[in-house]
C-alpha positions in Angstrom: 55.8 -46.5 -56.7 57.9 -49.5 -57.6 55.9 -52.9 -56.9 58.3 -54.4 -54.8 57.1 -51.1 -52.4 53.5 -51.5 -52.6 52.3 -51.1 -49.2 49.5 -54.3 -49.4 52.3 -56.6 -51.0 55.0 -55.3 -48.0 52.1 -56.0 -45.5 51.0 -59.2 -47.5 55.1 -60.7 -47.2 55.5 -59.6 -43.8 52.5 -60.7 -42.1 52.7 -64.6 -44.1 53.1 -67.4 -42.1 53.5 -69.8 -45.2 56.5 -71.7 -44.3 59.2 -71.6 -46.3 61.2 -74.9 -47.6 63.6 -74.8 -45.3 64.8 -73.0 -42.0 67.2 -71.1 -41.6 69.2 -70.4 -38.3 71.2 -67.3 -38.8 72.6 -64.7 -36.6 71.7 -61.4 -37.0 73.0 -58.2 -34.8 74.2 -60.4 -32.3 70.6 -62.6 -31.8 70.4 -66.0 -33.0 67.4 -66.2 -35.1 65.2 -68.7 -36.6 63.6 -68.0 -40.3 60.8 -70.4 -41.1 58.6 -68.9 -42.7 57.7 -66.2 -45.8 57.1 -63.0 -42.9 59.6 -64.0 -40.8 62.5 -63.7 -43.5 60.6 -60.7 -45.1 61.0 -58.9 -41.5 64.8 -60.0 -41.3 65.8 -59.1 -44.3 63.7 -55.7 -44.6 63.8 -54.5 -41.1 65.9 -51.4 -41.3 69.3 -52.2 -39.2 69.5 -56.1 -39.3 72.0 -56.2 -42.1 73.4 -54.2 -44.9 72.2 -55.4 -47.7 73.5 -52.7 -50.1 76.6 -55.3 -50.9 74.5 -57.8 -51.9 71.8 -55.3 -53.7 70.7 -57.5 -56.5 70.6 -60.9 -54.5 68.4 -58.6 -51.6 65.7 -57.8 -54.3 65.2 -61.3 -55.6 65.1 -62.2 -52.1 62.5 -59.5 -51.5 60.7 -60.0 -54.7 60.5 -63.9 -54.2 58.9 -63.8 -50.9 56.4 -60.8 -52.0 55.5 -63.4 -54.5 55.2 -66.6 -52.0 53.1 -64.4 -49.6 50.4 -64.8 -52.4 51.0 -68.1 -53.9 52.7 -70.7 -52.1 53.7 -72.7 -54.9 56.7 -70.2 -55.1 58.0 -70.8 -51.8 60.8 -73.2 -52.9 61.9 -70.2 -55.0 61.9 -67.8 -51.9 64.0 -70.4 -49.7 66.2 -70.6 -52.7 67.2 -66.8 -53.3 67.0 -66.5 -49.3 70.0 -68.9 -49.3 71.6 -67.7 -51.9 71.9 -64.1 -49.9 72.6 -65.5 -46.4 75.1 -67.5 -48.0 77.1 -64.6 -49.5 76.4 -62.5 -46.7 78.2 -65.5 -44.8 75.6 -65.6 -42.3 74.7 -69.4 -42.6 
């Protein structure tokens, strides 16, 4: 199983409430929604039928993979809110 699917990492990222650098007010499906911290952009951007990601497949991961690893240490979070923007930005949603 790839790490990035572990289940106690996916729990670990999605139930965080570290904060992230930033937040970001984005609108996904039709709902306004505000991301401000590490599980609440893990849950956007994993949630099956928010977005699809497949365009955007390599920005997604580091995205995934960046908040997987600021659910455990905090120190990365300004990495997170970095590859977060990155893919809301080239998904146009900011």
């Amino acid at each position: 199983m790839p790490p990035s699917f572990h289940p106690r990492i996916m729990s670990a990222a999605l139930n965080s409430c570290t904060p992230l650098r930033a937040t970001f007010k984005i609108n996904l499906n039709g709902n306004a929604v505000s991301i401000s911290t590490v599980g609440e952009a893990y849950q956007a951007i994993t949630s099956p039928g928010s977005v699809e990601w497949m365009e955007f497949r390599s920005l997604h991961q580091n995205a995934v993979t960046s908040l997987q690893d600021a659910a455990g240490d905090a120190m990365l979070t300004v990495q997170a809110t970095n590859a977060l923007r990155a893919l809301f930005a080239r998904a146009k949603l900011l």
